[in-house]
PATI-951335 format. One line per field, with one value per residue: x, z, y of N, C-alpha, C, O, CB in turn. Coordinates in pm, 1 decimal. Glycine has a CB too. Example, Ala and Ser with C-alpha at 12.3 -4.5 7.8 and 13.67 -1.06 7.14 Angstrom:
2
n_east <- [1319.0  1285.0]
n_up <- [780.0  708.0]
n_north <- [-569.0  -225.0]
ca_east <- [1230.0  1367.0]
ca_up <- [780.0  714.0]
ca_north <- [-450.0  -106.0]
c_east <- [1320.0  1290.0]
c_up <- [780.0  787.0]
c_north <- [-330.0  3.0]
o_east <- [1423.6  1340.9]
o_up <- [846.5  803.9]
o_north <- [-331.9  113.8]
cb_east <- [1130.8  1408.4]
cb_up <- [904.6  572.5]
cb_north <- [-447.3  -59.8]
***
This chain:
104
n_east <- [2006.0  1895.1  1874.0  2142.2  2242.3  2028.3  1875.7  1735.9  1572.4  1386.8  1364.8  1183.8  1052.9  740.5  711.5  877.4  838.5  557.3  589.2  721.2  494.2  267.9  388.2  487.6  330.7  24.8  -53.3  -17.2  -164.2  -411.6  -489.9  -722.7  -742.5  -617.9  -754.9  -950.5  -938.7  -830.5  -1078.6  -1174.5  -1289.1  -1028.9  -824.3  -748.4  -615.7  -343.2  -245.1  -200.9  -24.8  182.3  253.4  318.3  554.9  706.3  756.2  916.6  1102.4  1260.9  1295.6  1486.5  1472.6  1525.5  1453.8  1221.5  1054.4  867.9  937.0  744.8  746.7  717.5  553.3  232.3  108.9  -19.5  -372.1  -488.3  -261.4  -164.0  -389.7  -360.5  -148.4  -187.0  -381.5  -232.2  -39.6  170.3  457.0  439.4  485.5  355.9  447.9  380.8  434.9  583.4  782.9  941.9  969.4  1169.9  1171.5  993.8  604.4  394.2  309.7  131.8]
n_up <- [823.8  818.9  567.6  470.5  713.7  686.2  741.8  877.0  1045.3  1267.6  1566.5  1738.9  1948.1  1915.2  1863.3  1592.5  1424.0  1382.7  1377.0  1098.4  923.9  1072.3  972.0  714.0  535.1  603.7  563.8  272.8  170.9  255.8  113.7  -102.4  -384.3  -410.3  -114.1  -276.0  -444.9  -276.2  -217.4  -472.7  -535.7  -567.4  -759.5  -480.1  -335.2  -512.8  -477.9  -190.2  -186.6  -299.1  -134.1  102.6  -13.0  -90.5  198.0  301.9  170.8  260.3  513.9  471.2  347.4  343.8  544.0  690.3  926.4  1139.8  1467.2  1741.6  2097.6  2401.9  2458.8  2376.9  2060.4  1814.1  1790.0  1464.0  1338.1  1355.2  1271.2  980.7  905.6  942.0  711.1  435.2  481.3  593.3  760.0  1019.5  1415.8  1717.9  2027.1  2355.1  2732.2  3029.3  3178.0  3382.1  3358.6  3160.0  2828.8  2633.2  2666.1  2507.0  2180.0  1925.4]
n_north <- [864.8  579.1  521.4  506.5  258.7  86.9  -111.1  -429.8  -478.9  -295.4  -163.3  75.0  399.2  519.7  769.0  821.7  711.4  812.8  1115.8  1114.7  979.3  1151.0  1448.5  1430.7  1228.2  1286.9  1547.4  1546.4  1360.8  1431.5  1635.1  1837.9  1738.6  1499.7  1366.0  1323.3  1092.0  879.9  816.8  648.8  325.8  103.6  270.2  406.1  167.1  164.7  427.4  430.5  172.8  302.0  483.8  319.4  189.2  442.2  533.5  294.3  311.5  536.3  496.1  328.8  77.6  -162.5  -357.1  -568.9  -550.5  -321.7  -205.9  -134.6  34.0  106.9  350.2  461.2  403.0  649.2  614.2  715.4  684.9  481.0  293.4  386.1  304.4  45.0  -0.1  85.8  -148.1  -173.2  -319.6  -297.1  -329.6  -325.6  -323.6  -432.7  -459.5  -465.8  -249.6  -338.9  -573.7  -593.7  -811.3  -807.0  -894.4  -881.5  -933.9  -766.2]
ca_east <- [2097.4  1855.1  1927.4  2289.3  2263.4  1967.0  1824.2  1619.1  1436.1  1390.3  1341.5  1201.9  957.4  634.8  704.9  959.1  687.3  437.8  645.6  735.4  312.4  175.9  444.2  502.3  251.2  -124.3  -104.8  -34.9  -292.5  -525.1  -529.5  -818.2  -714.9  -558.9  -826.6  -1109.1  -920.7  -822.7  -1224.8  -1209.3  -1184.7  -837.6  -732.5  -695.8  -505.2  -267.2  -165.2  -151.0  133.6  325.5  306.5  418.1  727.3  841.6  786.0  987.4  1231.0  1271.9  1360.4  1636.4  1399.6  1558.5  1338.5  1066.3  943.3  918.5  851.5  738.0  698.1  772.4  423.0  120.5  152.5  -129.1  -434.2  -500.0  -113.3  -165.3  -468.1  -338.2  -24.7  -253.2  -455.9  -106.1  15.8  332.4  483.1  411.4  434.1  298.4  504.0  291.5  504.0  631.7  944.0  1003.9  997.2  1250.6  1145.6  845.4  499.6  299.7  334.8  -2.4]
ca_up <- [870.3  776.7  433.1  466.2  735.9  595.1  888.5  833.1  1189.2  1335.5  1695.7  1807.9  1996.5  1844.9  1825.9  1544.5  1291.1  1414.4  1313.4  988.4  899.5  1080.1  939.2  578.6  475.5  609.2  474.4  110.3  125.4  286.2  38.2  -180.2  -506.2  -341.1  -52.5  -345.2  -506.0  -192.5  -213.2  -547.7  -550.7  -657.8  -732.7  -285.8  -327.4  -580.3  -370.5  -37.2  -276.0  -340.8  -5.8  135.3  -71.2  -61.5  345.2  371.1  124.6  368.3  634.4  434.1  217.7  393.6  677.1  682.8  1057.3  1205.5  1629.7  1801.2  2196.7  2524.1  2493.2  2287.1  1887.6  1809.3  1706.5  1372.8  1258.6  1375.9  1136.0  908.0  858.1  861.0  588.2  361.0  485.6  648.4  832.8  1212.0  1540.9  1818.5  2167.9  2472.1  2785.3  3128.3  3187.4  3508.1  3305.6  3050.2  2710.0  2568.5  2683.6  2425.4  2065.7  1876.6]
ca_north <- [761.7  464.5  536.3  426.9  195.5  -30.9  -189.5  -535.5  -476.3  -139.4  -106.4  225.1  430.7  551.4  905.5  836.4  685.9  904.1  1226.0  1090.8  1054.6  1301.4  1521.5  1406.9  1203.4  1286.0  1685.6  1494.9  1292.8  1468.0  1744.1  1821.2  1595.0  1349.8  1316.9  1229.2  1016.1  781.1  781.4  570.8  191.1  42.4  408.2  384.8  62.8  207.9  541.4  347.6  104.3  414.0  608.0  251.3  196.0  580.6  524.3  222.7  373.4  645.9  415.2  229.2  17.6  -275.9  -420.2  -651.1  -558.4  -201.8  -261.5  4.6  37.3  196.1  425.6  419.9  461.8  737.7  531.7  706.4  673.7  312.9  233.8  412.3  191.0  -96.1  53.5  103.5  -260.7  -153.1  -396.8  -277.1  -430.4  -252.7  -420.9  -410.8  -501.6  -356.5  -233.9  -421.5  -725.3  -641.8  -754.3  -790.6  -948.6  -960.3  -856.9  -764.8]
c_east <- [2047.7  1875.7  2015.4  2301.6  2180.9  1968.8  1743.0  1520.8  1501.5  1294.6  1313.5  1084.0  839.1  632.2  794.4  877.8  562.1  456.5  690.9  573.6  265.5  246.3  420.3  374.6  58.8  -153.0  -70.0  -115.1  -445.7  -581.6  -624.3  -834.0  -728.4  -633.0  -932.2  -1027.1  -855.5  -1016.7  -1284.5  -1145.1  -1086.8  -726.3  -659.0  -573.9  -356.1  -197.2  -164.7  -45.4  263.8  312.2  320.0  539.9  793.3  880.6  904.4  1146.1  1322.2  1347.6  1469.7  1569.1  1443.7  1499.7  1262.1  967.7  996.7  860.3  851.2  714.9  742.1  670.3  328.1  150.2  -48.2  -241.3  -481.5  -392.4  -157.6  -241.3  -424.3  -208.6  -89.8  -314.8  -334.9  -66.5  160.3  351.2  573.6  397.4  397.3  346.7  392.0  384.6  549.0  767.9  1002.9  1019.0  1105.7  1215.0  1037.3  760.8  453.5  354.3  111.6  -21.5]
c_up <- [831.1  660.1  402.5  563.9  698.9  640.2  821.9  920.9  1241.9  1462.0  1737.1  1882.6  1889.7  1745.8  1681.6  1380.3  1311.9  1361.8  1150.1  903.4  939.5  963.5  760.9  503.6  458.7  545.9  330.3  99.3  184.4  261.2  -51.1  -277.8  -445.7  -246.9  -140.3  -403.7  -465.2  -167.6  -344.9  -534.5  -598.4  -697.5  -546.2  -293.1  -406.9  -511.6  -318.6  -96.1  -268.6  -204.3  42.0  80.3  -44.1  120.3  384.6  269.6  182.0  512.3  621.3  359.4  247.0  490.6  637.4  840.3  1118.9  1352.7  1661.5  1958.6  2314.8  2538.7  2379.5  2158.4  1895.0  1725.9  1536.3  1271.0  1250.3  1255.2  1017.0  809.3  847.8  774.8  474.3  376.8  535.6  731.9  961.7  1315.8  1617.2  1937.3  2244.1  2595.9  2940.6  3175.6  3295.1  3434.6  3177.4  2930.2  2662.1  2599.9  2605.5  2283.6  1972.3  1673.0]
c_north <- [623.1  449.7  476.9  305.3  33.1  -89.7  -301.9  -562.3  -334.4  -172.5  45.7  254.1  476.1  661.8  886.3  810.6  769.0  1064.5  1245.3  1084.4  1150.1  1450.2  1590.1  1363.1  1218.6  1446.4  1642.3  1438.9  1336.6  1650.9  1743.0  1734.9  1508.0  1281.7  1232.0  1113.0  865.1  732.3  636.7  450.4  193.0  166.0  405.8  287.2  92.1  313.8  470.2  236.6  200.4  432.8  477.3  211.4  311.2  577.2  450.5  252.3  470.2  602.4  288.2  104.5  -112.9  -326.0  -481.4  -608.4  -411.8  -235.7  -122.2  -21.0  119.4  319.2  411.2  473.2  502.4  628.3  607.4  671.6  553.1  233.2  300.8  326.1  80.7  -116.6  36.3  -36.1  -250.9  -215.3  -364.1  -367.4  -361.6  -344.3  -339.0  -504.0  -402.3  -350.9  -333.4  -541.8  -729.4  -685.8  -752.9  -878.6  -1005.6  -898.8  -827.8  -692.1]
o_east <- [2135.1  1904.8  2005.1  2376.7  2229.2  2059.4  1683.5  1420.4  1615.6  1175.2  1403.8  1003.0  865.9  591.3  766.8  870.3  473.2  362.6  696.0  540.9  219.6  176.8  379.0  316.9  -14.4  -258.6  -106.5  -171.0  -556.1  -648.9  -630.2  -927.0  -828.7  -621.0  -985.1  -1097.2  -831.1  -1058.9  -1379.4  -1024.1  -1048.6  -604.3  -540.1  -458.3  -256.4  -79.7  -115.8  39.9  383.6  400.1  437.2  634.7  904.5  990.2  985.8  1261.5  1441.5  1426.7  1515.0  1652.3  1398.0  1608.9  1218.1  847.9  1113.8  748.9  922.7  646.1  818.9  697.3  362.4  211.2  -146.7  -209.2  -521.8  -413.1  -193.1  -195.8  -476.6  -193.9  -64.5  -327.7  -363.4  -48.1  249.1  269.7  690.0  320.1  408.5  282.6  335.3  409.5  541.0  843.4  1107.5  1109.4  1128.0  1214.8  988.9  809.8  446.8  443.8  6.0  -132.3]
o_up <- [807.4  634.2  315.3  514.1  687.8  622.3  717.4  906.5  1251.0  1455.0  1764.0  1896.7  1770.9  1630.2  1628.5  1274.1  1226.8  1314.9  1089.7  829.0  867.8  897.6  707.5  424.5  365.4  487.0  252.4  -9.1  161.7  320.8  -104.6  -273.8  -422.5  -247.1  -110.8  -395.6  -540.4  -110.3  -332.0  -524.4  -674.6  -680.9  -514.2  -264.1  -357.7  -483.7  -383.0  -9.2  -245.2  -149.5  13.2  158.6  8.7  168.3  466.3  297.5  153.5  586.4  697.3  308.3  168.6  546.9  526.5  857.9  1142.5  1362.0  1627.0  1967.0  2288.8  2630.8  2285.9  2145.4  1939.8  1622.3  1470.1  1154.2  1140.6  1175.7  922.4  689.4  752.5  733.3  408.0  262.9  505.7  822.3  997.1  1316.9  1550.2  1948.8  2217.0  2562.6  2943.2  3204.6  3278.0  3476.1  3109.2  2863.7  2660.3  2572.8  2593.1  2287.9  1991.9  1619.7]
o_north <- [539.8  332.9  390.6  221.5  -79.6  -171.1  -275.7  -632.0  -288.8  -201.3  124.9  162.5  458.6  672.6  993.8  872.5  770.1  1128.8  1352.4  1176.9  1238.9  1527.5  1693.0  1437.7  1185.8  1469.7  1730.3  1455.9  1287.1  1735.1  1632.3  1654.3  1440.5  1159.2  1124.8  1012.1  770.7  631.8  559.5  430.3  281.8  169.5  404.4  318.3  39.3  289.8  377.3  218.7  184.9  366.2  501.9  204.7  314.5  606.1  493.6  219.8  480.5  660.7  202.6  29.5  -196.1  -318.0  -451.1  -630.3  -382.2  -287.3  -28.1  -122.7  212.0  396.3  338.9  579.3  443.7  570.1  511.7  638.5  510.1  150.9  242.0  302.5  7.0  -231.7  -63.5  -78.8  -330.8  -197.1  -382.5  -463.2  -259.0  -448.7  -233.1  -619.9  -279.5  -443.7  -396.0  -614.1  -829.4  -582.3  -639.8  -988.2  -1127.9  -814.4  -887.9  -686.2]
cb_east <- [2115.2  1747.1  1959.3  2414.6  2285.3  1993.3  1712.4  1666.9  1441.5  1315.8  1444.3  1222.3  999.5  549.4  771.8  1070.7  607.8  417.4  751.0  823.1  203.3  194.6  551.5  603.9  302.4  -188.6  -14.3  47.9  -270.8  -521.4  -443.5  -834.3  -579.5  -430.6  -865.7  -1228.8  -874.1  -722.8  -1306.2  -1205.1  -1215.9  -868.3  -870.4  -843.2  -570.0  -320.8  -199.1  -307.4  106.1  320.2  197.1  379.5  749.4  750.2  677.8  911.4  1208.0  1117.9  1242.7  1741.7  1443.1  1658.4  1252.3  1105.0  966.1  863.0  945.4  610.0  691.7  938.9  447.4  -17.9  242.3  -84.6  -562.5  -551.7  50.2  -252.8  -630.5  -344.0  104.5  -318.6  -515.5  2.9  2.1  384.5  520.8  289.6  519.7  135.5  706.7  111.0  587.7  558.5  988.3  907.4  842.5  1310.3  1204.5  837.0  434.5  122.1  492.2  -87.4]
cb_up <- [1021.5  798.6  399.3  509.4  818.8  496.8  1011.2  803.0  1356.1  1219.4  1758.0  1700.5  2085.3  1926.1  1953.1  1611.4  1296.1  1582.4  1388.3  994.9  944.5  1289.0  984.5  563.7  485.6  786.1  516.5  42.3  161.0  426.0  -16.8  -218.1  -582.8  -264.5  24.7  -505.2  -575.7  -44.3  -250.4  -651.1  -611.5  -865.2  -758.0  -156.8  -389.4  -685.2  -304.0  62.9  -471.4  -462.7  91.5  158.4  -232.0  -109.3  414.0  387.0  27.6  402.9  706.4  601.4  57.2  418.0  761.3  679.3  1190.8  1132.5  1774.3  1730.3  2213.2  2493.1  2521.5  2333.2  1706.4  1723.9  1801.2  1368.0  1324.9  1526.7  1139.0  951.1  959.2  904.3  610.2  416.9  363.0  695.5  758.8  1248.9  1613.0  1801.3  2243.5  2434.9  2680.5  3244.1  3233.4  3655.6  3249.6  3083.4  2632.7  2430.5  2715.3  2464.6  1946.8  2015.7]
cb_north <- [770.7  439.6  636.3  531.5  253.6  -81.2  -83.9  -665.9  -648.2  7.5  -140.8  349.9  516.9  569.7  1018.5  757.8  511.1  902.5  1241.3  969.9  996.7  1365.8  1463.0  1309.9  1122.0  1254.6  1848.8  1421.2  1145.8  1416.5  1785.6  1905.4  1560.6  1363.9  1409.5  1325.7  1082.2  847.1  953.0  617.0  93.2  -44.8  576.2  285.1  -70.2  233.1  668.5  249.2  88.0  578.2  753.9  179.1  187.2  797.8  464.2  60.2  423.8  693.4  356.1  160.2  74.9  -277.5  -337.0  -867.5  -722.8  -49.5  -383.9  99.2  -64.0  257.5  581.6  466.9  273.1  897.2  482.5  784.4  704.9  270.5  252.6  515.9  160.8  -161.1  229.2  217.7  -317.4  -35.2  -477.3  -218.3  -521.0  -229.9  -403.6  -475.9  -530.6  -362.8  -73.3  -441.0  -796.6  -724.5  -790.5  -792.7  -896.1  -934.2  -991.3  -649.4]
***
């Protein structure tokens, strides 16, 4: 559905980016080849280019800011998107207050 609708901010919970890596992308890269070769300088920087474009291609390739909140985003997904450069927010906030506290 992001495909066609081609969001420029995505609002969602955690689980939704968290199912999409855990799912898709950490058994590709954390296969034998592909693990050594996130081991070599600038080779790393080059995959982590691609597996962020096909990601945000995946999610309608239109956005600049993905938010995430309403429970904790898994901390290795988490660094892992900051490793790639994907442009994550992580909200921190309590419901009784309606919208958002802090951003981080």
């Amino acid at each position: 559905a992001m495909g066609e609708v081609r969001p420029h901010v995505i609002c969602s919970v955690p689980m939704i980016i968290e199912k999409v890596v855990k799912k898709q992308i950490f058994p590709i890269i954390g296969s034998g080849l592909m693990k050594t070769a996130l081991q070599i300088p600038l080779i790393d920087n080059v995959i982590y280019t691609q597996v962020r474009k096909k990601l945000m291609t995946t999610l309608g390739g239109e956005f600049y800011e993905f938010i995430v909140g309403g429970a904790a985003l898994n901390p290795d997904v988490e660094e892992f998107l900051h490793r790639i450069k994907f442009p994550i927010t992580v909200g921190y906030g309590m419901t009784e207050c309606g919208p958002l506290i802090s951003l981080r």
